[in-house]
C-alpha positions as CSV (number, residue, x, y, z in Angstrom):
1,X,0.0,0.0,0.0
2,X,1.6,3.0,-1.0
3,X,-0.3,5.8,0.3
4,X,-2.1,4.7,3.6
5,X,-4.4,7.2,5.2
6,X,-2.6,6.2,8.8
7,X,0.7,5.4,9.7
8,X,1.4,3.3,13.0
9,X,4.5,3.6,14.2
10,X,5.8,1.3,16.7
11,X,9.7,2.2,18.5
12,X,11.2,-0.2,20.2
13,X,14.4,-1.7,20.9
14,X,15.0,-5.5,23.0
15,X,11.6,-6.2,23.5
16,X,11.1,-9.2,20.6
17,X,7.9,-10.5,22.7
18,X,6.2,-7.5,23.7
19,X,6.6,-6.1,19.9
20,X,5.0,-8.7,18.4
21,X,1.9,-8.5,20.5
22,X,1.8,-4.6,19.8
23,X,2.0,-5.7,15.9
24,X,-0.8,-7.8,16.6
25,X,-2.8,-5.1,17.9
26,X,-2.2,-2.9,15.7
27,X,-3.2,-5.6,12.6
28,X,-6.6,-5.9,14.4
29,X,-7.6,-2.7,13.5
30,X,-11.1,-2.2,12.2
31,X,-9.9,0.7,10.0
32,X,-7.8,-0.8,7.1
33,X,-6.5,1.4,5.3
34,X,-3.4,2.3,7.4
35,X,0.1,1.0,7.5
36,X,2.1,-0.3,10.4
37,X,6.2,0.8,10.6
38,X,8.2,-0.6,13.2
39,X,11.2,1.1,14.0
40,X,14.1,-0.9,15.7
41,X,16.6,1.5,17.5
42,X,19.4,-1.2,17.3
43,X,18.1,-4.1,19.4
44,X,21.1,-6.4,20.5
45,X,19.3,-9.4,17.6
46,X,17.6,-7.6,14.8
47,X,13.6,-8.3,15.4
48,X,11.3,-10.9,13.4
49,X,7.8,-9.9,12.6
50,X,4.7,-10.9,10.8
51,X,5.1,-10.8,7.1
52,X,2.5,-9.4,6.1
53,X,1.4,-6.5,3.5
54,X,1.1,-3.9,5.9
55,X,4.2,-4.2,7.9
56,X,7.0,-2.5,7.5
57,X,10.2,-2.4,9.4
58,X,13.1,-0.1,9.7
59,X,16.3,-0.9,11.6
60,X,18.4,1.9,13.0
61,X,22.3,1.0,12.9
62,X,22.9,3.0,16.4
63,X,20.3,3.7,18.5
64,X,18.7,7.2,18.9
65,X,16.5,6.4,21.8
66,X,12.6,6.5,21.8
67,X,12.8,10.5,20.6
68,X,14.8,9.5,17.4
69,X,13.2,5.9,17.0
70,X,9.6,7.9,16.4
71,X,11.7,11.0,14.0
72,X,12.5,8.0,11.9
73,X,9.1,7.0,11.6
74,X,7.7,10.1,11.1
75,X,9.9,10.9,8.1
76,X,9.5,7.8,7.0
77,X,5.8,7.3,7.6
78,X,3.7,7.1,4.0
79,X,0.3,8.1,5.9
80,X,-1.5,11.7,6.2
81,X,-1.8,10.8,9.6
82,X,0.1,9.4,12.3
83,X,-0.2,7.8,15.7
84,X,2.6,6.5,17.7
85,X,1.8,2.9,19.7
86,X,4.6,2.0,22.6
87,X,6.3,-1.8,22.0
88,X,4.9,-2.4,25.4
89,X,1.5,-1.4,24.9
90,X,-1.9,-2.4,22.4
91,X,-4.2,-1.1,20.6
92,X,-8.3,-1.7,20.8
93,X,-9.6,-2.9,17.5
94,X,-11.3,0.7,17.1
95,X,-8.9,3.1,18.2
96,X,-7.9,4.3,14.2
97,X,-11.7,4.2,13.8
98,X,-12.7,6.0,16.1
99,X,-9.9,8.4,16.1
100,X,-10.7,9.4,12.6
101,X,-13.6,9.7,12.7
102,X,-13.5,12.5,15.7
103,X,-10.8,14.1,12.9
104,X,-13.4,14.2,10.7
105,X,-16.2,15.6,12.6
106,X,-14.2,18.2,14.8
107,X,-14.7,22.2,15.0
108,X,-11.7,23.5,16.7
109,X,-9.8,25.3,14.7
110,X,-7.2,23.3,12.4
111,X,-5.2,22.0,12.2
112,X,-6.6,19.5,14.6
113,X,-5.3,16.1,16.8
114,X,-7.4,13.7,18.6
115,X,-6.3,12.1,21.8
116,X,-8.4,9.2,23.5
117,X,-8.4,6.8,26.7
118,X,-6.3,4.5,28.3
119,X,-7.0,1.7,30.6
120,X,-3.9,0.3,32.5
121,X,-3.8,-3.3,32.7
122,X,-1.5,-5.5,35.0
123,X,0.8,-8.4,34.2
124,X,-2.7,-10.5,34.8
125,X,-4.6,-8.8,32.4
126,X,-7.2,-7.0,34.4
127,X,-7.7,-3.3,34.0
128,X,-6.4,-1.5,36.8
129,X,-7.0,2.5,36.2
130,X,-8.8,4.2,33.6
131,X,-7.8,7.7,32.1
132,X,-9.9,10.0,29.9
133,X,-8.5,13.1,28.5
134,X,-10.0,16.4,28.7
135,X,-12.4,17.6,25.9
136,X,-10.8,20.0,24.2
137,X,-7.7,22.3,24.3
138,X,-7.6,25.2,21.3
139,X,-5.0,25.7,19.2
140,X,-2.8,28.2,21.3
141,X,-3.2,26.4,24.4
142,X,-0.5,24.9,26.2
143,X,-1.8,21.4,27.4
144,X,-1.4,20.0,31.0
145,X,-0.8,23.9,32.0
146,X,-4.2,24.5,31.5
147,X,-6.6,23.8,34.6
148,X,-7.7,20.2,34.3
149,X,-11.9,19.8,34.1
150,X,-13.0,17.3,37.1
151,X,-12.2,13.3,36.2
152,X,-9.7,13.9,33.3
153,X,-6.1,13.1,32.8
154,X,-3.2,14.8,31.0
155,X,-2.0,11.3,30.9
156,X,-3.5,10.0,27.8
157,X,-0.9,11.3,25.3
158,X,-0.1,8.1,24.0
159,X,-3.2,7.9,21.8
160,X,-2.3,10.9,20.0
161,X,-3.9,10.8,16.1
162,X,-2.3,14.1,14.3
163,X,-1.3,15.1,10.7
164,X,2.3,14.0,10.0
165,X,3.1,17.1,8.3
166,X,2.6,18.8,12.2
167,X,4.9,17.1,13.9
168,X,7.7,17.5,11.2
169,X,6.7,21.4,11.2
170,X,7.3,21.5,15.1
171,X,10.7,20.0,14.6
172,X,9.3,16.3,15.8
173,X,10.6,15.2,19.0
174,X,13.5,16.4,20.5
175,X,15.8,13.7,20.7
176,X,17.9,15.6,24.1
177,X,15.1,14.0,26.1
178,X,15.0,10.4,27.0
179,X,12.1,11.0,29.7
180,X,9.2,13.5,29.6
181,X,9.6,13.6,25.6
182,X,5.7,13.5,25.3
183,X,5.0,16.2,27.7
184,X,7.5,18.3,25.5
185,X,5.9,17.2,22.1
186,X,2.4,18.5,23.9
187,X,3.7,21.8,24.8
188,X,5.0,22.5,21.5
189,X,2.2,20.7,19.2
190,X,-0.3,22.8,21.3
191,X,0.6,25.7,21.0
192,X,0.0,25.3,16.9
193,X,-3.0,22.5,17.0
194,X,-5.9,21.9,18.3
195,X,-6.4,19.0,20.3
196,X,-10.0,17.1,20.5
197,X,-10.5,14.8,23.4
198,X,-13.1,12.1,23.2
199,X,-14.6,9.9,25.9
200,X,-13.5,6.2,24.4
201,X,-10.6,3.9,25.5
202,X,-8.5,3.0,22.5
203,X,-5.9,2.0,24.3
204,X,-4.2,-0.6,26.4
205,X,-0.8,0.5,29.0
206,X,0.7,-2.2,30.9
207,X,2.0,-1.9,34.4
208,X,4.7,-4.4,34.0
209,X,7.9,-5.3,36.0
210,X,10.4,-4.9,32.6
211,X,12.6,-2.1,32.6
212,X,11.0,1.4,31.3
213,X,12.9,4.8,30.8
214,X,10.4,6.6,32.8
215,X,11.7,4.8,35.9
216,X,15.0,5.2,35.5
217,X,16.4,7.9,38.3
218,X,18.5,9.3,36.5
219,X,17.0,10.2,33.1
220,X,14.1,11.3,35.0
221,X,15.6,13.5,36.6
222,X,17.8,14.9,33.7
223,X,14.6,15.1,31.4
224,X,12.7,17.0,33.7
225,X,14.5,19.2,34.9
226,X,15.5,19.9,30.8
227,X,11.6,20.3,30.4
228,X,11.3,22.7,32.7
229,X,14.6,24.5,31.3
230,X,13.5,24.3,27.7
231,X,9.6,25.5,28.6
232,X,10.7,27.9,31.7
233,X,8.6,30.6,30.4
234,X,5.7,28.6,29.8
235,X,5.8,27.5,33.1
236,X,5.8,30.7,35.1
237,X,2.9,31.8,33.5
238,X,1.1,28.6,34.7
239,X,2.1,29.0,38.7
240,X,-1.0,26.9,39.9
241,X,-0.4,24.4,37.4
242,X,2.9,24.3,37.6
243,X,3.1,23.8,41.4
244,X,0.7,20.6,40.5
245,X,3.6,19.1,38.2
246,X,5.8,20.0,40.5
247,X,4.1,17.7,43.1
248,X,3.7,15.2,40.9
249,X,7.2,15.1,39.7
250,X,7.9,14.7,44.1
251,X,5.6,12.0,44.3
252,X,7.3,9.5,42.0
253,X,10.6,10.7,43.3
254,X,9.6,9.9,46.3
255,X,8.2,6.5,45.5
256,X,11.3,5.5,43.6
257,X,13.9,6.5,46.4
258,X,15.1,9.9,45.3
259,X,14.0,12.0,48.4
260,X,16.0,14.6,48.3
261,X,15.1,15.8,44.5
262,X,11.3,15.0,46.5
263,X,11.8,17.5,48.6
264,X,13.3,20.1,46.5
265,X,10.1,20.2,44.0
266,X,7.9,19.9,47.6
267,X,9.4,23.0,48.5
268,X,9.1,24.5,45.0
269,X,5.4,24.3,44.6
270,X,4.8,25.4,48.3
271,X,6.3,28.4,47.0
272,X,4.2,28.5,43.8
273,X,1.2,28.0,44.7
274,X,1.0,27.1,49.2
275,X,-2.9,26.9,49.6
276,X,-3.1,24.1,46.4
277,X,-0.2,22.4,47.3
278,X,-1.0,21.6,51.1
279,X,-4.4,20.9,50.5
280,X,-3.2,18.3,48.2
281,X,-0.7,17.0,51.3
282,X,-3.3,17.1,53.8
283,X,-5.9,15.0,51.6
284,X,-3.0,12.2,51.4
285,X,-2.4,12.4,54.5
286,X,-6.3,12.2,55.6
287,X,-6.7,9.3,53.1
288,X,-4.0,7.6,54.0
289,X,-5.7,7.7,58.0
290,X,-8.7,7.1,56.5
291,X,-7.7,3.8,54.9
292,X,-5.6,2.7,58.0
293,X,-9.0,2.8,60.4
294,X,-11.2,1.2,57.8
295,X,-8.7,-1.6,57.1
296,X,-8.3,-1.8,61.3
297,X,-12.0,-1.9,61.6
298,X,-12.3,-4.9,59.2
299,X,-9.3,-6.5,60.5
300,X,-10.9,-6.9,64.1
301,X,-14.1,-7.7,62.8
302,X,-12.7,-10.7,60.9
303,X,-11.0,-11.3,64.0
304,X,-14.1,-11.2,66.5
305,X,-16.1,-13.0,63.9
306,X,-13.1,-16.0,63.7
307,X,-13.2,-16.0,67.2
308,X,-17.4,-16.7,67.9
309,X,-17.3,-19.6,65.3
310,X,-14.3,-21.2,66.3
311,X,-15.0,-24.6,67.8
């Protein structure tokens, strides 16, 4: 197929398994008229996949990380529109469908994207979380710095459905981040497209044990604190919003034992925005209580209840 209306393009690098079953995924799509390009980015044993008509595979000589794995299928995608799928992750059977067909009925002003929902599944296969992105956000707007309507998440990026043309006119992704390169591609593709959101998961991200950048201390650390760098302006416009990434960014530093870098963004949002920031403390803090008497309660309920029936 020489000119596809969709390009899928797949990154990945050492993952022969999980690849194949994001292949899969993406040959199950209802919409056919699409091609799928896997791009290698120098995996130790060069990958083996379907052979099938519309499956393509590049293979990088020296790896360019996940940034310069997508650049190379972006300029070498053959579709008017692309959508990038993780090695790692799946697609729903209806998720170019559906996608498109938002494209096709939108009103924002264009050029336009369409971003989707995610459910996170676990290494059992049952959905654990479910993410819905907000509804809209104009071209000219500047993404997860924008107040967040009730019940949505910024974290839906990965089901992204834009022109190709776009991304290669915003410079595609910048290859200096190893982390945080889709909240950079968001800042910058915002700005210059509008971005629909609709209410339908298309996609599947799995909470799995393998080795992902985003949880690597170190490049998280370099990559955000580059983000914030590269976007500083951005940022200080956004003070309320930017004290919420802030404490976000301290949470999974926390979590993943890098307390001091914790405590350093901590203080930073105090000093952005206080009032948001320790209400967002305290109502940890009052769940966390909350949970510990319930699960006490049932604990010595079980307990008594053991106890009566016990011969």
């Amino acid at each position: 197929m020489s000119t596809p209306l969709l390009t899928i393009i797949i990154p990945t690098h050492n993952r022969p398994k999980l690849v194949l079953d994001a292949v899969r995924s993406a040959l199950e799509q209802t919409f056919q008229d699409l091609e799928i390009l896997v791009v290698d980015d120098a995996s130790t044993e060069p990958i083996r996949l379907p052979n099938h008509p519309k499956v393509r595979l590049i293979r990088l000589s020296s790896g360019r990380g996940g940034a310069g794995a997508r650049n190379a299928g972006t300029e070498a995608a053959r579709g008017r529109w692309i959508t990038y799928l993780d090695d790692d992750d799946r697609l729903l059977p209806h998720m170019a469908q559906v996608s498109l067909e938002a494209l096709e009925k939108a009103t924002l002003p264009s050029p336009v994207g369409v971003i989707s929902g995610i459910e996170v599944v676990n290494a059992e296969g049952e959905v654990i979380g479910k993410r819905f992105p907000p509804p809209y956000r104009p071209r000219g707007a500047h993404f997860f710095l924008e107040d967040l309507e009730p019940e949505k998440s910024y974290n839906t990026k990965q089901t992204l459905v834009v022109e190709r043309e776009i991304i290669r006119q915003i410079g595609g992704w910048d290859e200096a981040f190893r982390s945080r390169v889709h909240s950079d591609l968001f800042l910058r593709l915002n700005s210059v497209c509008s971005l629909v959101g609709i209410e339908t998961i298309t996609y599947q991200l799995y909470a799995h044990e393998n080795t992902r950048v985003s949880r690597n201390r170190a490049l998280r650390q370099e990559s955000f604190n580059c983000l914030v760098d590269k976007h500083k302006d951005l940022f200080e416009a956004h003070p309320k919003m930017f004290a919420h990434f802030l404490y976000q960014h301290a949470q999974i530093s926390f979590e993943i034992g890098q307390k001091q870098a914790a405590l350093s963004c901590l203080y930073r949002a105090m000093k952005l925005a206080p009032v948001d920031t320790l209400g967002r403390i305290i109502s940890i803090y009052l769940f966390s209580g909350i949970t510990q008497t319930i699960l006490k309660r049932y604990r010595d309920r079980t307990t008594n209840l053991f106890n009566k029936y016990q011969p």
